[in-house]
Each structure stands twice: as C-alpha cells, then as structure tokens.
C-alpha positions as CSV (number, residue, x, y, z in Angstrom):
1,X,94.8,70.3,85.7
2,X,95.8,72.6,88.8
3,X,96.0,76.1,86.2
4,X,92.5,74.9,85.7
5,X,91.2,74.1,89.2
6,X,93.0,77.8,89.9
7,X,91.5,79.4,87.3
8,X,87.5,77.7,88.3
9,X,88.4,79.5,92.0
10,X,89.2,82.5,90.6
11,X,86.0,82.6,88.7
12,X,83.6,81.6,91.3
13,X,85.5,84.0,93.7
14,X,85.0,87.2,91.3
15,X,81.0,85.9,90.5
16,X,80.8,85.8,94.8
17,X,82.1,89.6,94.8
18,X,80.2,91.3,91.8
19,X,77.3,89.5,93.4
20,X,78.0,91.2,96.6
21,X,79.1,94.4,95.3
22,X,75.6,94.1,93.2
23,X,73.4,93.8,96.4
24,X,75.1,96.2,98.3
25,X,74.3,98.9,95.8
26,X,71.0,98.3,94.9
27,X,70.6,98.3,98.5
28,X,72.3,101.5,98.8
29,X,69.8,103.2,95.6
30,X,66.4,101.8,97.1
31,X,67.5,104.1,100.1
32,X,68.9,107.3,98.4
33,X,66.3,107.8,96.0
34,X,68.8,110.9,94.8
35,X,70.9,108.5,93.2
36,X,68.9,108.3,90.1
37,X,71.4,108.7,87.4
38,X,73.8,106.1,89.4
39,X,70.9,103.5,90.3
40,X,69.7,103.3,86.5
41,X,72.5,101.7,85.8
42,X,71.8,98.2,84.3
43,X,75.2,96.6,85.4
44,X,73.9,96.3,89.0
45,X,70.4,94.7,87.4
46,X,72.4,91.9,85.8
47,X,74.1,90.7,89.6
48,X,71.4,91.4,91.8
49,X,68.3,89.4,93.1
C-alpha cells in the first residue's frame, strides 16, 4: 500500500511539473514570435491551457 501511495505522489508531482513547464513555454512562444520551429511543437499543446 505505501509503494503505491509513493508511486500516486510521484505521478501527480511530474503531471504538476510538465504542466508548469507547458505554460511557461507557451508563454515564452506567444512572446518570441521567432521561435516558430520550437513553438509548433505539439508536446507543449497537450499540457497547456
């Protein structure tokens, strides 16, 4: 039971930082407009609001 308690932390603690990570750069390619071929990435897409 505590493995799995660990393991559901771990996960909602790596979902919190791609989330962040997401928002930060899309963030970061609405202002650079010269970042085309980095912002069209769909990765970011999938994590960000």
């Amino acid at each position: 039971v505590l493995i799995l308690l660990v393991a559901f932390a771990f996960a909602c603690g790596l979902n919190q930082l791609f989330w962040y990570y997401a928002k930060m750069k899309k963030a970061e390619c609405e202002q650079d407009p010269g970042l085309d071929d980095y912002c069209s990435k769909d990765i970011f897409k999938h994590f960000s609001k």
